[in-house]
N, C-alpha and C positions, 0 to 999 in steps of 0.2 A: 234556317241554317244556324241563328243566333242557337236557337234552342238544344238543338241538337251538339253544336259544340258545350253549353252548358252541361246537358246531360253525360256527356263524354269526360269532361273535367270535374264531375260530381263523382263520378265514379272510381276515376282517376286510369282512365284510355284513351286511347286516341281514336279521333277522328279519321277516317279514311275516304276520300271520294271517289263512288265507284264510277261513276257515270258523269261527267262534268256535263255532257251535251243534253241531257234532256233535263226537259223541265217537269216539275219539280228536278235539282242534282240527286241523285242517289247516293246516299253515304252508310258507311256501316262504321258501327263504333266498335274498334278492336285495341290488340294490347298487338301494336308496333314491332316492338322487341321480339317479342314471340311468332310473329308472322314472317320476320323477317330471317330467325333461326329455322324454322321449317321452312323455308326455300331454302335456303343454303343445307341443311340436309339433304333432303330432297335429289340436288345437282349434284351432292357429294355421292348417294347412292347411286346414280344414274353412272355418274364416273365410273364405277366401282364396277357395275354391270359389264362395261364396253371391254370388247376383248381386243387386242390389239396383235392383229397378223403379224407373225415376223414371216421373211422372207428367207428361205436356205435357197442356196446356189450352190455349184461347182465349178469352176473353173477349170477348163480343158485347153490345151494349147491344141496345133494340129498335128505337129510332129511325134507325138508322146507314145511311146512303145508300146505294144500290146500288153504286158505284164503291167507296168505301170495304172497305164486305162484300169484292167483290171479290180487290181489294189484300191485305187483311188472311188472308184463304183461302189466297191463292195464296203469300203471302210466309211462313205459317205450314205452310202443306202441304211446301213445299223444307226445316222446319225438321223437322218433323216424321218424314221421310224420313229424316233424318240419324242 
């Protein structure tokens, strides 16, 4: 482990531990910063992906007059389309 953090510091990276539980630990030496900006990319593009439903409604009382109904159908069906 000593060695491998030397080798890491000679280089001037960091040390990552992949695997704490087995023996030998598995570690890789990488550049921190930059692994850390490729995730946050990464979840930016993912965001970016996701499309997010909206929901259209109408609201209809019971009492509403046949022309009304009408009106309200047709001028919400052209929105609705859109």
């Amino acid at each position: 482990m000593e060695d491998a953090m030397k080798r890491a510091e000679d280089v001037g990276l960091d040390l990552m531990e992949v695997s704490p539980n087995s023996k030998p630990p598995v570690c890789r030496i990488v550049n921190f910063g930059k692994l850390k900006y490729e995730k946050k990319k990464k979840i930016q593009n993912s965001k970016k992906k996701q499309h997010v439903i909206k929901v259209k409604e109408i609201r209809l009382r019971p009492k509403i007059g046949d022309h009304d109904f009408d009106t309200k159908v047709n001028n919400m069906g052209r929105k609705f389309i859109q």
